[in-house]
C-alpha positions in Angstrom: 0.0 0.0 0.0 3.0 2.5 1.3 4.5 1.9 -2.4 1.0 2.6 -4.4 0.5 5.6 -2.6 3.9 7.0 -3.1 3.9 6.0 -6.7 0.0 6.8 -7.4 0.9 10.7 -5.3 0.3 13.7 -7.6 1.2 16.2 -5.1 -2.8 17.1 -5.2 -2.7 16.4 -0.8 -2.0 19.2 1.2 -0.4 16.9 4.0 0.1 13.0 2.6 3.2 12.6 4.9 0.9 11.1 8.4 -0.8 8.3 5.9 2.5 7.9 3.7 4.2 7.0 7.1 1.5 4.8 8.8 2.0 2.5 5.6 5.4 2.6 5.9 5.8 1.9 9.8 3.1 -0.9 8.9 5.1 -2.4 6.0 8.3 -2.4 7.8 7.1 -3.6 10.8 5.2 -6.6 9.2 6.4 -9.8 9.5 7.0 -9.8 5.1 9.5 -7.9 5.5 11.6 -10.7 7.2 10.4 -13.0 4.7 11.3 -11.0 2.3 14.7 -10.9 3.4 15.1 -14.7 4.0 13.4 -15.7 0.6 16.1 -13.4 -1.3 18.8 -15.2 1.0 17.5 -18.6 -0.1 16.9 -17.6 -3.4 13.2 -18.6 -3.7 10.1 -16.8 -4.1 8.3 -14.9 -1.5 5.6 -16.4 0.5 4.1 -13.3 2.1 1.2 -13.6 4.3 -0.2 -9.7 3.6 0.2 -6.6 6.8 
């Protein structure tokens, strides 16, 4: 979601910054983000389990 909104941001919000960094925290904090790392380790695809 963090990346869509990022990507998908025309500068039309006055303030997107709080909602940017909710999905961030969320994204980064969720536990795909170890998978992530341990599938790219092990050279396999991701199995990710959604924030």
């Amino acid at each position: 979601q963090h990346a869509k909104r990022v990507l998908n941001d025309d500068g039309a919000y006055d303030d997107p910054w709080p909602t940017h960094k909710e999905l961030f925290d969320r994204a980064w904090a969720s536990h795909d983000i170890i998978e992530a790392q341990v599938a790219r380790i092990e050279k396999r695809p991701p199995r990710f389990r959604g924030a």
